[in-house]
N, C-alpha and C positions, 0 to 999 in steps of 0.2 A: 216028849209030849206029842201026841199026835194031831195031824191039823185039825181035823173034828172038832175034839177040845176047844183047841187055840181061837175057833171059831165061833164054837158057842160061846165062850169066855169072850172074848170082843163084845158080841152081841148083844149080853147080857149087860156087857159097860155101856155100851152107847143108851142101850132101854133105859138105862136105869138115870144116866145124866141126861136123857130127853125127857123123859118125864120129869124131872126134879127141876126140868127149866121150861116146862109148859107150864108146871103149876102154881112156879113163880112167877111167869109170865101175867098169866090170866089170874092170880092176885094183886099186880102190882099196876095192871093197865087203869086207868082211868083220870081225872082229875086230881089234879095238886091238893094239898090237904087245906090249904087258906082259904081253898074256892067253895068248899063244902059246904052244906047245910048241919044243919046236926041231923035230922034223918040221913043227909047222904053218910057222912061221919059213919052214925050206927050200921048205917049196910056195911061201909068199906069194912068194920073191925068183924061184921059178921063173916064179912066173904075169905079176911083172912083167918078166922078162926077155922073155916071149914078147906081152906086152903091145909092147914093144920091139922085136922082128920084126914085128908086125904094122903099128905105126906107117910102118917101116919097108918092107915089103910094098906097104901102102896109097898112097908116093909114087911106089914103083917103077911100078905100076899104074896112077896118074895120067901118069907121065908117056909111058904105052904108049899110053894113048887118047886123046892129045891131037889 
């Protein structure tokens, strides 16, 4: 294997476990679940649903540039 490869192969690991840990990140930040209201509730499950399209998005898009 030449180092090219070995490179872009790295690079593509790191992108892909950086992103899979931002978009957990910025789904999981906020207040505790006791502290919530029920509108806040309804955001958090929207923010993770859409945290959940983008996971989603993000493979679709991997597997366009491949």
């Amino acid at each position: 294997m030449d180092l090219n490869r070995l490179v872009a192969m790295l690079v593509k690991l790191f992108m892909r476990h950086g992103l899979k840990y931002a978009i957990d990140y910025l789904a999981r930040r906020g207040k505790p679940g006791a502290d919530l209201s029920p509108e806040e509730q309804k955001q958090r499950d929207e923010g993770k649903a859409m945290a959940d399209k983008a996971r989603k998005a993000s493979r679709l898009a991997g597997r366009f540039l491949r």
